[in-house]
N, C-alpha and C positions, 0 to 999 in steps of 0.2 A: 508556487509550490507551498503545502499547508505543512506545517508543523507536527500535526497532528496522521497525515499521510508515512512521515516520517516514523514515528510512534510506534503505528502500526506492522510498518515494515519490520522494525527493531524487535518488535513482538510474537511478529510470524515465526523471526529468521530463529527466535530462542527454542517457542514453543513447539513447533512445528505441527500445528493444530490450530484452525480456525476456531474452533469454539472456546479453546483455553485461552487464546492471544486476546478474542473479543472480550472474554472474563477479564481479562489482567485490563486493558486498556480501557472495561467500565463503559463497552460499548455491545449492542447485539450484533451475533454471528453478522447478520445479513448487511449493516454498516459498513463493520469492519470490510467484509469484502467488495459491495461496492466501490466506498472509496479507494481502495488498494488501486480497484480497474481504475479509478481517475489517476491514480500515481501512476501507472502502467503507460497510460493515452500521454499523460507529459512528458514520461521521458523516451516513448516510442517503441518500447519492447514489454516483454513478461517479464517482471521479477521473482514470480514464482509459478513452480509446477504444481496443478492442485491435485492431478490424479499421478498412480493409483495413494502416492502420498505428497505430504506437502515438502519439495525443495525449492531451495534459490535456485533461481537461474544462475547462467552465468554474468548476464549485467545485474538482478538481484545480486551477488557476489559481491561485483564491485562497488555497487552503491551503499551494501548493508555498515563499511564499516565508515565511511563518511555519514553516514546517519546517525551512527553511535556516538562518532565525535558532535553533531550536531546537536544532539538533547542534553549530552553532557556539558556546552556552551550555555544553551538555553538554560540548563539548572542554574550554572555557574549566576547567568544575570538572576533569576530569580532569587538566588541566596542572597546576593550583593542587596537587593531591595528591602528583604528581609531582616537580613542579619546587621541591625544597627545597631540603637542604641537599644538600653533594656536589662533583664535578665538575660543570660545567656540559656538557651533554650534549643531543643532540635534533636532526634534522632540524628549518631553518626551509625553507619554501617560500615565495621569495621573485621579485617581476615586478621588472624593469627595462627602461626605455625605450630604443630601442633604437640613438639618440647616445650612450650612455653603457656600455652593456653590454662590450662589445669590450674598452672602454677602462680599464674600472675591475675586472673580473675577476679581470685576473692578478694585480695587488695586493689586491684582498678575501681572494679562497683563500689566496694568502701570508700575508696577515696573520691570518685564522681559524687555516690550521697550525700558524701559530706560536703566536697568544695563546689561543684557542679550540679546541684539534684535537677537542673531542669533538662540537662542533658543525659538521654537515652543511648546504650548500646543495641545494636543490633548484629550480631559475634557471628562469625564464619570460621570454623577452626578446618585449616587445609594445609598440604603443604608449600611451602615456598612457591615452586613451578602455578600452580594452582591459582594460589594468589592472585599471583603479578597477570592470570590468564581474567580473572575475575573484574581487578582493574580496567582491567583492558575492554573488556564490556560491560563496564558501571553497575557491575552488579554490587561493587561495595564502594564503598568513597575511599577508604585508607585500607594501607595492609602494615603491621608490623614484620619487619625483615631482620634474619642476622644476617644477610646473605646479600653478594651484589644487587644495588639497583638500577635497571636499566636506565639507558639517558633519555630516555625521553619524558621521564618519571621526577619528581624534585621529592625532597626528601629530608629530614629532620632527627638529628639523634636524641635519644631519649634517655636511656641508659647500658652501663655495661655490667655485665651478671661474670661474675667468676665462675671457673671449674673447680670442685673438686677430686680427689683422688679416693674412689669408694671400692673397699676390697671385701670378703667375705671377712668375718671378728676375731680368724684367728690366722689371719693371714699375715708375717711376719713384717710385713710393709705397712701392716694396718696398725700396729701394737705399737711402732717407733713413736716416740714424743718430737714432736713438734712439726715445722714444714718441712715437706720434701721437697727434693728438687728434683723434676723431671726424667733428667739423665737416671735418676734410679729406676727407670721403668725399660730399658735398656735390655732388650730380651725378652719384654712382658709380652705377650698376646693380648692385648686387649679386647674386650668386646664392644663392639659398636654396633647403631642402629644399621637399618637395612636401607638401602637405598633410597634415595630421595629424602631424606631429610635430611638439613641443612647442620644438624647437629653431629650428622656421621661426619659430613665435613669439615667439620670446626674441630673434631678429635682427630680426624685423620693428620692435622695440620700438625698437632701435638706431635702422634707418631712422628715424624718426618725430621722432627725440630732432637726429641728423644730418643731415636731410635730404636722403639719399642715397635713390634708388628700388630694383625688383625688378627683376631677369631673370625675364619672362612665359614667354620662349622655351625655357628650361633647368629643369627642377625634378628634382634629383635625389633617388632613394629611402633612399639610405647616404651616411653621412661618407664613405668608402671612394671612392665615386662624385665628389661633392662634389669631394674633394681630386683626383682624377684631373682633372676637368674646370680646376680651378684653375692644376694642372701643365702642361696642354695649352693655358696661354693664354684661356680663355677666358672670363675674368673674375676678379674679387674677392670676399672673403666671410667672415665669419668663423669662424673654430674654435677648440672647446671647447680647453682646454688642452693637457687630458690626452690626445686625440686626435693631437696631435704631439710628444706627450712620449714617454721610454722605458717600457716596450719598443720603442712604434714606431719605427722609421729613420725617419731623415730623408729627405726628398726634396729636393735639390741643385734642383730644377724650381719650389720653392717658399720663396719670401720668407715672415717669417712677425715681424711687430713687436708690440709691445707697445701698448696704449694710454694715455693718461696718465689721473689719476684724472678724476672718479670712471670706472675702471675698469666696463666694460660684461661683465658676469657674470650668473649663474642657480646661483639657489639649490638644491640639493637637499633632501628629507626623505625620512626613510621615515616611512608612513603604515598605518593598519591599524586594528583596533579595540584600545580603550584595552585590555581584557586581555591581547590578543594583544602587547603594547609591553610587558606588564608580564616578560614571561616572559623568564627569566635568555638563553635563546639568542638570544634578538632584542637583550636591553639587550646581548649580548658582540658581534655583529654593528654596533651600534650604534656602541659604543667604538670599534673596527678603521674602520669608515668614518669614524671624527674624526683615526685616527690612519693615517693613508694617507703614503706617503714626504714628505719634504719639499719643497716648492718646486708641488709636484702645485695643491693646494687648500689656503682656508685654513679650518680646521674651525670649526665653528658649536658652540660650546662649548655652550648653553644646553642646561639640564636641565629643562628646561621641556618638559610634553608636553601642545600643545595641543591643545582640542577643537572 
């Protein structure tokens, strides 16, 4: 069995077009699908249907994701050969969710240029579900999560972002001096994002803890959103820190307090497979997200990478 048989398969199954699959694997149309027919004669069936369009078969099926594990092995040895001694160097391609993307950016690249410059982002902003699907077919090496990581994933915490309490400027919960304490939301309707992000989750948890409700009527799909609906009076809510931190400007339209402990926050990690964690661009990546401005987050010191 060739390696490179495997490749192709993996390229079929994404692209589902012989001519894009043979572009991506750097090979002509008429290669690529010959040798496929060699992978077909070895394992004694079709792995793809070519007309009237291109699918898996059903042993294509089961072979495509043992394939995927296989190149993600074979990358792994070629990093390890690689990745020694030296500057530390390498494109990582990396997901991030996308409450946090925005926000945490312009400090990641700052801090890669400066401690890292030889190592390259390559940024997928999706949600959570998305991510961990993306992993899962190497299309990125790491995901940033504030949200469960599955077990077959190893994982690394980086830092924790607090919430705050952001109300319209004349909203009388906005005007109080100093921290609140949650219980005073006790009655509130808060607004939350819309489903599938991991952030509606992390304030739902609030609620629960609070005993404050939802806005059914509003779900918005960006913080960006969120904060505008908040400026316009139309409720309460909370947000991530970094979200109303610099760079961002302030919004004059928006009150924004603190809470008192235990402070209501989400955890971050990057996650990925335990090789993929081992490799020097990701541990520098790593570092840089513990060490983010001051006042931002507080970092998750632990050098523990679990599985």
């Amino acid at each position: 069995m060739n390696l490179r048989w495997v490749e192709y398969l993996v390229a079929l199954a994404d692209e589902r077009h012989f001519g894009r699959a043979a572009a991506r694997c750097g090979v002509s149309q008429p290669t690529l699908s010959a040798q496929l027919r060699r992978f077909e004669e070895e394992l004694g069936g079709p792995l793809v249907v070519r007309e009237p369009r291109v699918e898996l078969t059903e042993l294509g099926r089961r072979v495509v994701g043992p394939a995927r594990q296989m190149l993600s092995l074979a990358e792994d040895i070629s990093w390890a050969g690689r990745d020694q001694e030296g500057p530390v160097t390498g494109t990582v391609r990396v997901g991030i969710f996308p409450t946090l993307a925005a926000y945490l950016l312009p400090h990641l690249l700052a801090g890669l240029d400066h401690d890292a410059p030889g190592v390259d982002l390559s940024v997928v902003e999706e949600k959570s579900a998305t991510l961990l699907g993306l992993l899962d077919s190497g299309e990125i090496d790491v995901a940033l999560l504030a949200s469960a990581v599955p077990a077959k994933l190893s994982s690394v915490p980086v830092f924790r972002e607090e919430f705050l309490l952001a109300t319209p400027a004349d909203d009388p919960l906005g005007t109080d001096p100093g921290p609140v304490d949650p219980a005073a939301l006790r009655g509130t309707d808060l607004i939350l994002m819309s489903e599938g992000h991991c952030l509606r989750d992390q304030v739902l948890e609030v609620c629960a803890d609070s005993g404050s409700g939802v806005r059914k009527d509003i779900q918005p799909g960006s913080v960006a959103t969120l904060s505008q609906l908040v400026a316009a009076g139309s409720g309460r809510t909370l947000m991530p820190r970094m979200a109303v931190s610099p760079p961002m400007a302030p919004d004059p339209r928006i009150a924004l307090r603190e809470f008192t402990e235990p402070r209501p926050h989400r955890d971050v990690v990057v996650c990925g497979r335990a090789a993929v964690l081992e490799r020097r661009a990701v541990r520098a990546l790593v570092a840089v997200l513990r060490d983010l401005p001051g006042g931002l987050v507080e970092p998750l010191e632990s050098l523990c990478y679990s599985t």
